[in-house]
Wavefront OBJ file of the C-alpha trace (Angstrom):
o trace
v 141.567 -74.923 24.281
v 140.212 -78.671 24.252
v 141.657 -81.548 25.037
v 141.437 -84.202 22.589
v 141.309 -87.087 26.025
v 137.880 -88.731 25.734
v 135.803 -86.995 28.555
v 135.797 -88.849 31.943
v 131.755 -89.375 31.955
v 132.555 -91.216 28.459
v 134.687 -93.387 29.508
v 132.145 -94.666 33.216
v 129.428 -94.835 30.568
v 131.657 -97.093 28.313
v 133.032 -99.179 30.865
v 129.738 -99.912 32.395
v 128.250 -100.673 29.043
v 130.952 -103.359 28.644
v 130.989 -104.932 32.669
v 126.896 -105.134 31.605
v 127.436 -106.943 28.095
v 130.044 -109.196 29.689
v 128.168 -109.744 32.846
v 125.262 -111.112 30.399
v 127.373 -113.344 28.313
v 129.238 -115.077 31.505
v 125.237 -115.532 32.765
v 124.421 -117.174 29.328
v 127.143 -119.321 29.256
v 126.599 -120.426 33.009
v 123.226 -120.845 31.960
v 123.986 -122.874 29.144
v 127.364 -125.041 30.190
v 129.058 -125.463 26.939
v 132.406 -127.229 27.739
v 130.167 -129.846 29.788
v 127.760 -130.245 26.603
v 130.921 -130.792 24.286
v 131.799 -133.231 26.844
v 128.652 -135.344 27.041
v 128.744 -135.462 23.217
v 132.323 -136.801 23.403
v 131.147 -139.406 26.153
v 128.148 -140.268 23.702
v 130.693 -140.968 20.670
v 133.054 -142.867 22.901
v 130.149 -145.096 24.389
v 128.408 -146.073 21.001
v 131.125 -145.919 18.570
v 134.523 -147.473 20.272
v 133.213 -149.440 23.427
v 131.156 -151.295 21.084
v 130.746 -155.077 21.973
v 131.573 -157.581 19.286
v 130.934 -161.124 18.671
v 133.251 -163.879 17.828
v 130.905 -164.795 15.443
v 130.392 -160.983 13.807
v 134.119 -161.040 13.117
v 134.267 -164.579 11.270
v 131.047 -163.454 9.177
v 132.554 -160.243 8.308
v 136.034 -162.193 7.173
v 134.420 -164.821 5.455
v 132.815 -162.427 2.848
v 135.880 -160.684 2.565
v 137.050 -163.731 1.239
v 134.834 -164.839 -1.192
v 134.653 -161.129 -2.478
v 138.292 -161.466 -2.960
v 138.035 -165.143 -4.017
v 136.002 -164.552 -7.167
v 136.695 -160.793 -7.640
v 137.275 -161.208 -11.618
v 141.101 -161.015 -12.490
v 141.380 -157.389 -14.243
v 145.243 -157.535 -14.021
v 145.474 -159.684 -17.158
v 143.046 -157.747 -19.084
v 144.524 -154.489 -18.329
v 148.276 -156.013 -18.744
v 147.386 -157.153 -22.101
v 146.248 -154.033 -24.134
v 148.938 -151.503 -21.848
v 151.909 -154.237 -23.678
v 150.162 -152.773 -27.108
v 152.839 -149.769 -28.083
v 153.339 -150.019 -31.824
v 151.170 -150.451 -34.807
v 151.413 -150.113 -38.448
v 148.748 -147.807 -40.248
v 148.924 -147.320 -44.137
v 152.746 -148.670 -43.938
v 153.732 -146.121 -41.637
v 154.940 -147.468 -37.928
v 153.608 -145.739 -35.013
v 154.628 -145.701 -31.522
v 152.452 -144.607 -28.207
v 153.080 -144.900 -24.715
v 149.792 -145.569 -21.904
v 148.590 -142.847 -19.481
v 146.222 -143.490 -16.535
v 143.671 -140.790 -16.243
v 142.174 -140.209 -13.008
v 139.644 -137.927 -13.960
v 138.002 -140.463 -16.431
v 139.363 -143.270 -14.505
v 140.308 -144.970 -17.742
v 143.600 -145.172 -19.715
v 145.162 -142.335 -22.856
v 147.214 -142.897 -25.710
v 150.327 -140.994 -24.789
v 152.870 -139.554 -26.881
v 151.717 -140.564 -30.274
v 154.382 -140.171 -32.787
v 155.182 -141.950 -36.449
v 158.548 -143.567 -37.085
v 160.505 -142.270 -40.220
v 160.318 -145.285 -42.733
v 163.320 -144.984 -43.711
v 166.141 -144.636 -39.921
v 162.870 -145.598 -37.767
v 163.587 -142.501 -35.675
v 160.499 -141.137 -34.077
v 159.285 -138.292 -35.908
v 156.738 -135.034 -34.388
v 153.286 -134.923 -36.190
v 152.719 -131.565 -37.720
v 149.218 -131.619 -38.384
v 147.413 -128.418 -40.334
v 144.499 -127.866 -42.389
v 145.679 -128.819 -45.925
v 147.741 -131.896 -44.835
v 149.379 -133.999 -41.702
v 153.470 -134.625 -42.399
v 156.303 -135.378 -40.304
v 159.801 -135.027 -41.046
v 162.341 -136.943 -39.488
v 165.116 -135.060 -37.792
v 167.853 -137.408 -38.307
v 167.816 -137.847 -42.116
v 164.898 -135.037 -43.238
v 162.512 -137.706 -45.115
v 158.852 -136.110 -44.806
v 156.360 -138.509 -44.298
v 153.312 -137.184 -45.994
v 149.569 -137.418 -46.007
v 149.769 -139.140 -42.861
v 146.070 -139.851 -40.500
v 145.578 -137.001 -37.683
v 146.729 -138.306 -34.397
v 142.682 -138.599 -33.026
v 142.252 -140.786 -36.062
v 145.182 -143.093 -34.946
v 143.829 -143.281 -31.666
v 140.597 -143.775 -32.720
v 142.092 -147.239 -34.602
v 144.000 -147.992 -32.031
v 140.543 -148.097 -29.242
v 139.191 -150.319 -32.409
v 142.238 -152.887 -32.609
v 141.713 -153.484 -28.653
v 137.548 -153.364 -28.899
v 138.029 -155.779 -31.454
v 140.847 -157.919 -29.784
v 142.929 -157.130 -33.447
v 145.575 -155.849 -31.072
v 146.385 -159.379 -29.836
v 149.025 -160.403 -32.319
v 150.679 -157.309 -32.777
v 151.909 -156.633 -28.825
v 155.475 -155.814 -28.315
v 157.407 -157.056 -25.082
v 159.692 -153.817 -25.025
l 1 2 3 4 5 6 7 8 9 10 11 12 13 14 15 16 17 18 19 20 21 22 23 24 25 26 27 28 29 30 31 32 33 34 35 36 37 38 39 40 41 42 43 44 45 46 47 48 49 50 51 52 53 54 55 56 57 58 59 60 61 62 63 64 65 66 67 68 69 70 71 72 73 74 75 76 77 78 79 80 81 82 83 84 85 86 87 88 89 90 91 92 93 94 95 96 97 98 99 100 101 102 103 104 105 106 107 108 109 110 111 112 113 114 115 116 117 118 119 120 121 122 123 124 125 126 127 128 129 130 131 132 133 134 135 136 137 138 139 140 141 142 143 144 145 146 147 148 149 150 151 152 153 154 155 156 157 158 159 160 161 162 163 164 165 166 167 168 169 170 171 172 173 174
């Protein structure tokens, strides 16, 4: 019967196969000194990057125009505080109410949470908007406001009002 144990002559011819392919990749790598090349590109970095000389002068240039850049950088803070203070609007005698969302993606600013206010307890009502008509009915005292504007249409007047500055006089400071 055979024994399943690899043969002794297969295991010589393995093991000098491997001492061979070793022996050539020590030779290559002698050949070829990596750890001292990834060390004269670390010297090389450190030498032209962070042992760089500077000025007196360079320094006060480079801080001057960081100044005036700063100085008469136009003041967006006003701008963008004025229209983000604009939460509530009445369209067609119906109160609506919004809240602001920064969107990073567009790196602009959303209308939020757009909802109507029942006319009659001002609670804030949800928009129910289907083909035939767009109603909301209030959940503290069941009016139904009907034939109200889809919510893109709202938003769509509300991105008027502030193109057109018509939002101006109607900011809230809740």
């Amino acid at each position: 019967m055979k024994s399943k144990k690899p043969s002794e002559y297969k295991i010589a011819i393995f093991g000098a196969f491997i001492g061979v392919f070793f022996t050539g990749i020590y030779d290559l790598i002698k050949e070829k000194p990596i750890l001292s090349t990834f060390w004269n590109i670390l010297k090389w970095i450190w030498m032209n990057f962070f042992e760089y000389k500077i000025n007196i002068w360079q320094i006060l240039f480079v801080l001057t125009i960081i100044y005036i850049i700063k100085k008469f950088k136009p003041k967006k803070e006003k701008q963008i505080s004025g229209f983000l203070k604009y939460k509530t609007d009445t369209f067609e005698n119906i109160i609506w109410k919004w809240k602001w969302e920064w969107n990073p993606l567009t790196s602009e600013w959303n209308v939020k949470n757009l909802l109507p206010i029942c006319t009659k307890c001002e609670t804030s009502t949800q928009l129910n908007e289907s083909f035939m008509e767009n109603f909301a009915i209030c959940p503290r005292c069941n009016n139904r406001l009907s034939r109200l504007k889809s919510s893109d249409k709202i938003e769509a007047i509300i991105i008027d009002n502030i193109d057109r500055k018509l939002h101006l006089g109607k900011i809230t400071e809740k």
